[in-house]
C-alpha positions as CSV (number, residue, x, y, z in Angstrom):
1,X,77.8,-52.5,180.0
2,X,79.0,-51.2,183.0
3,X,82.2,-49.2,181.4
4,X,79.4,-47.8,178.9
5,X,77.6,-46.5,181.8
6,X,80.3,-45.2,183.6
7,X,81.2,-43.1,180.3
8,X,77.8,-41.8,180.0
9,X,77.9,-40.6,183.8
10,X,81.0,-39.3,183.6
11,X,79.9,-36.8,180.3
12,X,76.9,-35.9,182.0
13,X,78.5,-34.8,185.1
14,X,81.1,-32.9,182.7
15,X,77.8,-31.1,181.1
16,X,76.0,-30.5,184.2
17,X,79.1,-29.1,186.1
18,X,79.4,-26.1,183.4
19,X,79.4,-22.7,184.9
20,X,76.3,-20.8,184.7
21,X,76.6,-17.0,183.4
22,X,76.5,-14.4,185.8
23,X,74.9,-11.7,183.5
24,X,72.6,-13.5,181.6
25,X,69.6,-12.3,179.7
26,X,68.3,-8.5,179.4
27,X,69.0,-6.2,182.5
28,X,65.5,-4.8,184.0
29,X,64.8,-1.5,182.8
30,X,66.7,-1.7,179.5
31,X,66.0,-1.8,175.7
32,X,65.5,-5.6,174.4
33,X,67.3,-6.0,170.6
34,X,64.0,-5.8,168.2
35,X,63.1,-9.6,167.2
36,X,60.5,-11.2,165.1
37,X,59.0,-14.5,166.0
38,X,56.0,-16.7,164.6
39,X,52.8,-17.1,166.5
40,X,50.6,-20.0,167.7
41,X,49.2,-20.0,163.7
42,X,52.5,-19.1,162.3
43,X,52.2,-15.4,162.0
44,X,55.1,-13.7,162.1
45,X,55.0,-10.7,165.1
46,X,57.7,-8.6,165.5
47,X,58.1,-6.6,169.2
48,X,57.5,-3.0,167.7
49,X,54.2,-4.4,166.0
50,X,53.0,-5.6,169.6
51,X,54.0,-2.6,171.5
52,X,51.8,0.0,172.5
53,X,52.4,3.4,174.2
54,X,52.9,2.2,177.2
55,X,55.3,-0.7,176.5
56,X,54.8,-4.5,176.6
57,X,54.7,-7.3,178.7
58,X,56.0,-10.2,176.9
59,X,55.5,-14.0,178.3
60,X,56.6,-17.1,177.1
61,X,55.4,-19.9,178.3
62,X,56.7,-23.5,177.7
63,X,53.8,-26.2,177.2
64,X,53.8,-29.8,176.5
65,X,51.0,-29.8,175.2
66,X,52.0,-28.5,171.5
């Protein structure tokens, strides 16, 4: 039991020691690649069908609710 431990420590230390990326995500300022994702009812909504003329302020927000 202990040896099984041990391994599982071990391979989570491996995972969390991973380098993070020092350029991730979209820079501020720039063009975001046009995606289309599903809604709270399972609408599809694509980013040029929610922008407007003066641009769009997109949040997501993780719940544990759902």
């Amino acid at each position: 039991m202990r040896r099984l431990f041990g391994a599982l420590l071990s391979c989570a230390g491996l995972l969390l020691a991973q380098p993070v990326p020092s350029d991730p995500g979209v820079k501020k300022g720039s063009a975001i690649p046009a995606f289309t994702l599903q809604d709270q009812t399972g609408n599809p909504q694509s980013i040029q069908s929610l922008m407007g003329d003066r641009g769009l302020m997109l949040v997501f927000v993780r719940s544990a609710d759902w």
